[in-house]
N, C-alpha and C positions, 0 to 999 in steps of 0.2 A: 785801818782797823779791820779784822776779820772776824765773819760771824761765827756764830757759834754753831756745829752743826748739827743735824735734827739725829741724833743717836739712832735711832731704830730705824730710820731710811738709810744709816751706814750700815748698818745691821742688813738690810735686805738687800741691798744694792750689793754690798762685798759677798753678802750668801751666795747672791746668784750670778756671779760671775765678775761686778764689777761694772764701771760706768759704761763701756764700749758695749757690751753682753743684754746688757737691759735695756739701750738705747735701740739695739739692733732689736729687740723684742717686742718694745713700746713700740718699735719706728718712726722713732723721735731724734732726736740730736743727741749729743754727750752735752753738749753743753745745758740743754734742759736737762738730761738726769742730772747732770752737777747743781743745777741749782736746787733739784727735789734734794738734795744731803743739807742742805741750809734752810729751805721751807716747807718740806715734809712734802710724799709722795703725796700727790691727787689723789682723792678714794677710787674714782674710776680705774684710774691706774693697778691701785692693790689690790681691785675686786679682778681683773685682770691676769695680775699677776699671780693670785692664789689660784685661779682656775691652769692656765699655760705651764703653774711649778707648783703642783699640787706636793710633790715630795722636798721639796723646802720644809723646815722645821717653823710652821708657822705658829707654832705655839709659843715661839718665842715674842708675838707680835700681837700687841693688847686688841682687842677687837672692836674698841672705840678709835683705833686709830687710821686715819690722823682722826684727832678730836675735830669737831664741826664749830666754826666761831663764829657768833653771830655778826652780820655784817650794818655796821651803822646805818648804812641809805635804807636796808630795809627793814631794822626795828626801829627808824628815826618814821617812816612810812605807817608804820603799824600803830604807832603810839599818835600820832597825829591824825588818824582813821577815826 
């Protein structure tokens, strides 16, 4: 079964070169940027990313994104405080 992929990290990933091109950029793997096209770029990453390719058309790219999801262990943490 394949997932489904995270639309807007194909969107930036294919703007700016493509998996090999941003991997060599992050200085990460292809295989890590392949999995950000599935569970959405790291904000570190895009805060990154917008500074290194300021002339990417980032207005294509919501500025909540990726969205921030709260994490169980630590609103399970907060609520039990």
């Amino acid at each position: 079964m394949t997932k489904e992929h995270d639309l807007i990290a194909d969107l930036i990933i294919d703007g700016l070169g493509g998996t090999n091109a941003v991997a060599e950029l992050c200085q990460c793997s292809d295989a890590a940027v392949s999995q950000w096209r599935i569970a959405g770029i790291p904000r570190p990453r895009i805060q990154f990313l917008r500074v290194v390719r300021p002339k990417f058309d980032w207005s294509q790219v919501p500025d909540d994104y990726p969205p921030r999801e709260a994490r169980p262990d630590i609103v399970e943490g907060i609520k039990s405080s």
